[in-house]
N, C-alpha and C positions, 0 to 999 in steps of 0.2 A: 867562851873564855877570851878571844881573839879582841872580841866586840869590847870587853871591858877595858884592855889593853890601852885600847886608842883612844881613852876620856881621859880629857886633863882635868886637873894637871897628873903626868906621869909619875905614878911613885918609883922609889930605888928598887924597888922585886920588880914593873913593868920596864924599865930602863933596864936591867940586868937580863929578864927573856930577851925582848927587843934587840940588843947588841948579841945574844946567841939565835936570833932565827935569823937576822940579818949577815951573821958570820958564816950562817950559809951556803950562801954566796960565791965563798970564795973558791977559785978555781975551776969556776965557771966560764966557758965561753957561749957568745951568743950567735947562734944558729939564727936565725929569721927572725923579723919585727912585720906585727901587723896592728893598724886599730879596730879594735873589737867595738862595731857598730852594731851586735845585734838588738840591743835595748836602745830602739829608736827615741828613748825620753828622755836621757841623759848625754852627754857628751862620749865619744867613745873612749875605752882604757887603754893605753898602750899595752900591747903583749908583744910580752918575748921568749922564743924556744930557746932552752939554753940547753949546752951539754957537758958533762962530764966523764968521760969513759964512755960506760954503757949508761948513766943514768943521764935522763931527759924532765926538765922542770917544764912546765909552760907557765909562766907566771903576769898578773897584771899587775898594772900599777895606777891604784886611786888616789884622785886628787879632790880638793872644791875645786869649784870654778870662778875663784878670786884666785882660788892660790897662797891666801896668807895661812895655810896651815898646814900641818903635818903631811904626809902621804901615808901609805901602807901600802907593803905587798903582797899579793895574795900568790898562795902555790908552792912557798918555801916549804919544806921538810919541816915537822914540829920539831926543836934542840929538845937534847937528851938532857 
């Protein structure tokens, strides 16, 4: 479902999840940054430990490697 999400162009239902799995987020602090190099074929993901309370996300963050588009983040809590 996630995979559909991120084809443009994004409809008003993919804009409306997106702004609730990204609101996520909020209240988070981040615990440690590393680049996730284990797939030597691609560029590495930034990953960040975040925390909240007790709850702990590990989450990456994909890009292209131009840059002119979107990202996504992987590891958010699916929104209710």
């Amino acid at each position: 479902m996630i995979i559909n999400l991120i084809i443009k162009p994004i409809n008003k239902m993919n804009k409306q999840f997106l702004n609730k799995y990204y609101n996520g987020l909020k209240g988070f602090k981040v615990e440690s940054f590393f680049l996730n190099d284990s797939d030597k074929s691609i560029e590495p993901f930034p990953t960040f430990t975040l925390r909240k309370g007790n709850q702990v996300l590990t989450i990456e963050i994909s890009r292209d490697s131009e840059g002119n588009g979107g990202g996504f983040i992987f590891g958010l809590p699916s929104p209710n």
